[in-house]
PATOR-686674 format. One record per atom (N, C-alpha, C): residue number from 1; residue in three letters; atom name; x, y, z. Coordinates in steps of 0.05 Angstrom, whole numbers. Layout:
BEGIN
SITE  nr  rest  atom  px  py  pz
SITE  NUM  ALA  CA  X  Y  Z
...
***
This chain:
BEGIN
SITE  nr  rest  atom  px  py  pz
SITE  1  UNK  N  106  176  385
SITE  1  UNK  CA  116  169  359
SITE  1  UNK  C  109  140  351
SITE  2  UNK  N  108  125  371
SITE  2  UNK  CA  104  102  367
SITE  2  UNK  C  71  94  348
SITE  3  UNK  N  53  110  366
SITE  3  UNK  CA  30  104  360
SITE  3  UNK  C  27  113  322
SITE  4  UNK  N  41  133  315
SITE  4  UNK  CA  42  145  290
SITE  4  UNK  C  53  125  274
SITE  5  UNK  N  75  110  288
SITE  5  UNK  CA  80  95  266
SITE  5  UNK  C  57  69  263
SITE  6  UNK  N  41  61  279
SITE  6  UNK  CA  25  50  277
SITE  6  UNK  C  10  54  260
SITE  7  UNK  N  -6  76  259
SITE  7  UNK  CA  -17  92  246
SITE  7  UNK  C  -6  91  214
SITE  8  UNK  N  13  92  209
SITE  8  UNK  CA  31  94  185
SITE  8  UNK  C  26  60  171
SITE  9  UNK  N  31  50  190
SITE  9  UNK  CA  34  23  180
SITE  9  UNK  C  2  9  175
SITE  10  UNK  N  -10  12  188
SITE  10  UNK  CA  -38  10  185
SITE  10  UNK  C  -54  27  154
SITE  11  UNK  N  -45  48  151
SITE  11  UNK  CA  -55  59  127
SITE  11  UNK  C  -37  42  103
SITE  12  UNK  N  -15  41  110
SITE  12  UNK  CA  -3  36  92
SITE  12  UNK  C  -2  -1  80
SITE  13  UNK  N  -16  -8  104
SITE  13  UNK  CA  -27  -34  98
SITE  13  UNK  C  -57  -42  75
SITE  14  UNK  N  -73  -15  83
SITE  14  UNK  CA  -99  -12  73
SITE  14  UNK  C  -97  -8  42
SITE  15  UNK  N  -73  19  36
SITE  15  UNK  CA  -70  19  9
SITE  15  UNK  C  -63  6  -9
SITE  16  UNK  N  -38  -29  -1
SITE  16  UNK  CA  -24  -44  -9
SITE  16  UNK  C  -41  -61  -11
SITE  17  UNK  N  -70  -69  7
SITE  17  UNK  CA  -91  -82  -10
SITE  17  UNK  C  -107  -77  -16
SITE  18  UNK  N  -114  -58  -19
SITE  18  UNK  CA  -124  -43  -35
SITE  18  UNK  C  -118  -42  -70
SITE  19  UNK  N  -96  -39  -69
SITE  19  UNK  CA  -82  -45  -100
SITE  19  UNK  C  -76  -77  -106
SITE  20  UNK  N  -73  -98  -85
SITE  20  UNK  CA  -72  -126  -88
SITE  20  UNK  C  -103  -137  -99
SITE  21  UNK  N  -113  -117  -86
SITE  21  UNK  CA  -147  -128  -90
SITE  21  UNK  C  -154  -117  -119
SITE  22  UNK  N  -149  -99  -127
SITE  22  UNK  CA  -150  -86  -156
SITE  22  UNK  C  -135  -103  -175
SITE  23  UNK  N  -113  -111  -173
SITE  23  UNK  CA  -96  -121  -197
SITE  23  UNK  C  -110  -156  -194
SITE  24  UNK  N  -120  -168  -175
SITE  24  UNK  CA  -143  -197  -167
SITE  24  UNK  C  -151  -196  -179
SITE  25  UNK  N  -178  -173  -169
SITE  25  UNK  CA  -204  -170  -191
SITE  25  UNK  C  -203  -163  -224
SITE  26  UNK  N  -170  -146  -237
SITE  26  UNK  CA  -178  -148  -260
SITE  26  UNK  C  -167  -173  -264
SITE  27  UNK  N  -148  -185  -257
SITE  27  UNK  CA  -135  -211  -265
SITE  27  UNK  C  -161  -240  -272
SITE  28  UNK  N  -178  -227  -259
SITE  28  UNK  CA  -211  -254  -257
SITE  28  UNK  C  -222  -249  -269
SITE  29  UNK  N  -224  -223  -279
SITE  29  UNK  CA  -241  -208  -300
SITE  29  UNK  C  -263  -207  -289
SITE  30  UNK  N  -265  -192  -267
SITE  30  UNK  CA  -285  -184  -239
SITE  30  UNK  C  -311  -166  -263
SITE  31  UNK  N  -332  -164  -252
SITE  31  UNK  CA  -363  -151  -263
SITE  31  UNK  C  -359  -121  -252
SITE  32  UNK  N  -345  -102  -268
SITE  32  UNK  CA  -336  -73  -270
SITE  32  UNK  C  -366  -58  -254
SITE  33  UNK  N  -383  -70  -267
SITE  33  UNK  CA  -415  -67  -258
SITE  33  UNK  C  -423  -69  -230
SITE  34  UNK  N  -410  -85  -216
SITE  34  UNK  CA  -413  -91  -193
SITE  34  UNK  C  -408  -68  -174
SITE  35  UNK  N  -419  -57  -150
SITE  35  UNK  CA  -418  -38  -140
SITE  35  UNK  C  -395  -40  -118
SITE  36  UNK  N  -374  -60  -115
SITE  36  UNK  CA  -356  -66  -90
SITE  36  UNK  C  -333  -59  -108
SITE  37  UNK  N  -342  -82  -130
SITE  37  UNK  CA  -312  -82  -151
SITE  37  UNK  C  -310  -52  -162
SITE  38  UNK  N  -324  -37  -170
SITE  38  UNK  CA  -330  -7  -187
SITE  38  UNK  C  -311  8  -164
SITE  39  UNK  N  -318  6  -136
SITE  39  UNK  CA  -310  26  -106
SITE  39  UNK  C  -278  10  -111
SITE  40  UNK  N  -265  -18  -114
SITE  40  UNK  CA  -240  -26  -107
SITE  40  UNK  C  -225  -16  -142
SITE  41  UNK  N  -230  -8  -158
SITE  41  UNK  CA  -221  -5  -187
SITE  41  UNK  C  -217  20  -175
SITE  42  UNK  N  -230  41  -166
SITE  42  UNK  CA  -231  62  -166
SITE  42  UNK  C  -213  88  -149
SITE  43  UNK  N  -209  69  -125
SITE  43  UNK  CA  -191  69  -104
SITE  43  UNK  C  -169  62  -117
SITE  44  UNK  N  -159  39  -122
SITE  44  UNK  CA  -138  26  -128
SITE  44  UNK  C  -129  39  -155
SITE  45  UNK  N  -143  48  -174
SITE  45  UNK  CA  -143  62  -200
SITE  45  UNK  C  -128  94  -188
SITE  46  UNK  N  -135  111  -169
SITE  46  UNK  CA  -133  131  -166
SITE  46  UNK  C  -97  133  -147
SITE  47  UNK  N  -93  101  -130
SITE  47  UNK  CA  -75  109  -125
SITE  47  UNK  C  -50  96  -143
SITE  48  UNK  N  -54  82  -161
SITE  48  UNK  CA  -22  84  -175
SITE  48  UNK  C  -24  99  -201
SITE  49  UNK  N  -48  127  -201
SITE  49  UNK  CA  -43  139  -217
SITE  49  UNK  C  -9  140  -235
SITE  50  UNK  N  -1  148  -209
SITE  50  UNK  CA  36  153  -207
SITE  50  UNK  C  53  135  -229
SITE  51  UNK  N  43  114  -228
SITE  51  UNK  CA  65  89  -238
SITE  51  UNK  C  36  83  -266
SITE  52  UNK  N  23  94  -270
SITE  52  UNK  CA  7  92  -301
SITE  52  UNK  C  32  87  -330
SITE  53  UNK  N  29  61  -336
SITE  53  UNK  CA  54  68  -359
SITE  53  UNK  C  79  64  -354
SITE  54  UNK  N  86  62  -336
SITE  54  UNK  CA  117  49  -321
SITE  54  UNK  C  122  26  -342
SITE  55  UNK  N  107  7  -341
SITE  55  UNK  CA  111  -14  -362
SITE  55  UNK  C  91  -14  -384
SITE  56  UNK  N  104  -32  -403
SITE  56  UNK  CA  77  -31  -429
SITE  56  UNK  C  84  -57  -447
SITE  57  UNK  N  74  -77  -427
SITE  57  UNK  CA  70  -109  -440
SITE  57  UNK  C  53  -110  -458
SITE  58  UNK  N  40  -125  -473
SITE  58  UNK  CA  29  -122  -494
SITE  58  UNK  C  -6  -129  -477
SITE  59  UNK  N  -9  -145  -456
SITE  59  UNK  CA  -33  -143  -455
SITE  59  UNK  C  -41  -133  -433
SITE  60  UNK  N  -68  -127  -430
SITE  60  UNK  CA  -77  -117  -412
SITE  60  UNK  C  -72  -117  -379
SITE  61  UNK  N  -79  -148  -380
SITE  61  UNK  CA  -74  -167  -350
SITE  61  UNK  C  -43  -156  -350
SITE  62  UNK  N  -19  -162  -363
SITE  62  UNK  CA  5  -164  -352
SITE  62  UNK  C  5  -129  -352
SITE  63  UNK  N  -2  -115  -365
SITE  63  UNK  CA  4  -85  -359
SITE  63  UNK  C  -11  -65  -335
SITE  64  UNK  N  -30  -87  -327
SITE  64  UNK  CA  -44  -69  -291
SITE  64  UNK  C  -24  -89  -278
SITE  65  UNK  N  -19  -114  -281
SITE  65  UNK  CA  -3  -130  -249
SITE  65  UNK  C  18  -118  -254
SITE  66  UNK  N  32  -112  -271
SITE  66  UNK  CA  62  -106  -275
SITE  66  UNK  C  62  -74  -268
SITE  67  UNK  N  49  -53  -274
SITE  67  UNK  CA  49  -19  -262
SITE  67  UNK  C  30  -19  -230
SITE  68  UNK  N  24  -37  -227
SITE  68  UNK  CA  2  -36  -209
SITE  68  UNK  C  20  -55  -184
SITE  69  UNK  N  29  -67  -190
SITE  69  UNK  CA  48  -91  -180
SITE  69  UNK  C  76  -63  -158
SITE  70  UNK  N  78  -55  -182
SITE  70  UNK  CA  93  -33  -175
SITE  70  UNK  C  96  -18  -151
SITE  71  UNK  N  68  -5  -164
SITE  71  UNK  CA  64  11  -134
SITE  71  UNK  C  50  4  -111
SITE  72  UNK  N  50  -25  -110
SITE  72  UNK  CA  48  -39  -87
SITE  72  UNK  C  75  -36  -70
SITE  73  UNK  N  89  -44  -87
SITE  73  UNK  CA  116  -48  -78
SITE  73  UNK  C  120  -25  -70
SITE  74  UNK  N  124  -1  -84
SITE  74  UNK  CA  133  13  -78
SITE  74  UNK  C  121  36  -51
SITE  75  UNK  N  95  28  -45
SITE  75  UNK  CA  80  33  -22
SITE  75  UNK  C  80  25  0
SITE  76  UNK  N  89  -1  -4
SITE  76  UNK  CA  93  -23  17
SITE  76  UNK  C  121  -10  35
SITE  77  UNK  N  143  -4  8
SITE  77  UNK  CA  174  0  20
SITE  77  UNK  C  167  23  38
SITE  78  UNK  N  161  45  29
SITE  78  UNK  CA  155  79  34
SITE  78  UNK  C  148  73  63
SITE  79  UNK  N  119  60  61
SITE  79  UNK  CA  111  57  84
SITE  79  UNK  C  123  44  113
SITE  80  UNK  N  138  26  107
SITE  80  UNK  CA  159  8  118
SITE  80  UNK  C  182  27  131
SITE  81  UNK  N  189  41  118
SITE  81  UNK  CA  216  65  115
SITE  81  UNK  C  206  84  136
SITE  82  UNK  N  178  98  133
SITE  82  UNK  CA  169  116  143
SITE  82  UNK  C  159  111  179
SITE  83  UNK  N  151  89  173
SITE  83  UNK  CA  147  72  200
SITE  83  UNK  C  161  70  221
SITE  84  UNK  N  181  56  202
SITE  84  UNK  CA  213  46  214
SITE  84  UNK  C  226  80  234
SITE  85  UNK  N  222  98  212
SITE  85  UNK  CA  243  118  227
SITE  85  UNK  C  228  132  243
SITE  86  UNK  N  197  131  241
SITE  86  UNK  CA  177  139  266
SITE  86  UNK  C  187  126  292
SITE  87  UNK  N  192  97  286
SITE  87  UNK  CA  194  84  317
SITE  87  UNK  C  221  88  322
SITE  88  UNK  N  238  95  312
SITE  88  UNK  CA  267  98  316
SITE  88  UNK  C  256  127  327
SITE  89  UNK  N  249  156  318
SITE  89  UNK  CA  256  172  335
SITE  89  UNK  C  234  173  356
SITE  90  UNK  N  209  151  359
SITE  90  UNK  CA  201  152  393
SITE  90  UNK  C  217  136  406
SITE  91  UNK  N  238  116  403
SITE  91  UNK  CA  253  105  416
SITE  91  UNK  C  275  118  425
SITE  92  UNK  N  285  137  413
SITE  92  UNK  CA  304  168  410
SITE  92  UNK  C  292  176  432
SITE  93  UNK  N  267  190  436
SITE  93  UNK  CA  256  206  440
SITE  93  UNK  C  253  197  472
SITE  94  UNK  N  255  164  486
SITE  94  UNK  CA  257  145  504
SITE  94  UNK  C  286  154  517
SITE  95  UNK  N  304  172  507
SITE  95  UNK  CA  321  169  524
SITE  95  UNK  C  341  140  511
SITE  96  UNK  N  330  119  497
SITE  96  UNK  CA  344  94  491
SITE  96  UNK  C  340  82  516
SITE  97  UNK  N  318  87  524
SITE  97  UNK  CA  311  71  557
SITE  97  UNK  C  294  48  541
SITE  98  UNK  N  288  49  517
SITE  98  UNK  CA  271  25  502
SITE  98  UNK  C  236  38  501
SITE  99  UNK  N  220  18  506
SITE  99  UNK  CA  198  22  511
SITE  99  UNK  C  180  10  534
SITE  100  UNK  N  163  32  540
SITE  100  UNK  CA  152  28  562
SITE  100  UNK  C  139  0  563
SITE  101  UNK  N  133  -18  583
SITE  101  UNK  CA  118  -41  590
SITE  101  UNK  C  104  -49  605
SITE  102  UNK  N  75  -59  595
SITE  102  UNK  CA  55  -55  627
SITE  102  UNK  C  65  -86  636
SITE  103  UNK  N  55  -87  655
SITE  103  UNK  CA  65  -116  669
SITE  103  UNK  C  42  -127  680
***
């Protein structure tokens, strides 16, 4: 269980900048053209589909940081949560003897 939550937390690290890196590049007004920025819009575009429209500031910049902002957060928590109760039930799973230690 342990390793899973690793696992968990590691993806869930990737996605959170992944979307930090998207809401940067439009904030700089990054070259859409560019073949790195086009792959991080696109990624980061596809995962806060979810939170599209959550908010509706009047401009552009404040309406991707502010919905996009979002589901950082809200990816970040999930992932955090999901992690958390991974390592809780391999520590369960330990007997509550803790975790193993090489020495």
């Amino acid at each position: 269980m342990f390793l899973l939550a690793r696992i968990v937390r590691l993806v869930t690290l990737v996605v959170v900048a992944f979307i930090v890196a998207g809401i940067v590049l439009h904030l700089l007004d990054a070259n859409s053209g560019n073949a790195i920025v086009s792959f991080v819009y696109d990624v980061a575009g596809w995962l806060v589909t979810p939170f599209k429209n959550v908010f509706s500031p009047s401009g552009a910049h404040a309406r991707i940081a502010a919905n996009w902002g979002l589901a950082a957060v809200v990816y970040a928590i999930a992932g955090a949560l999901i992690a958390g109760l991974l390592g809780r039930a391999g520590a369960m799973s330990l007997g509550g003897r803790g975790r193993a230690r090489a020495v």
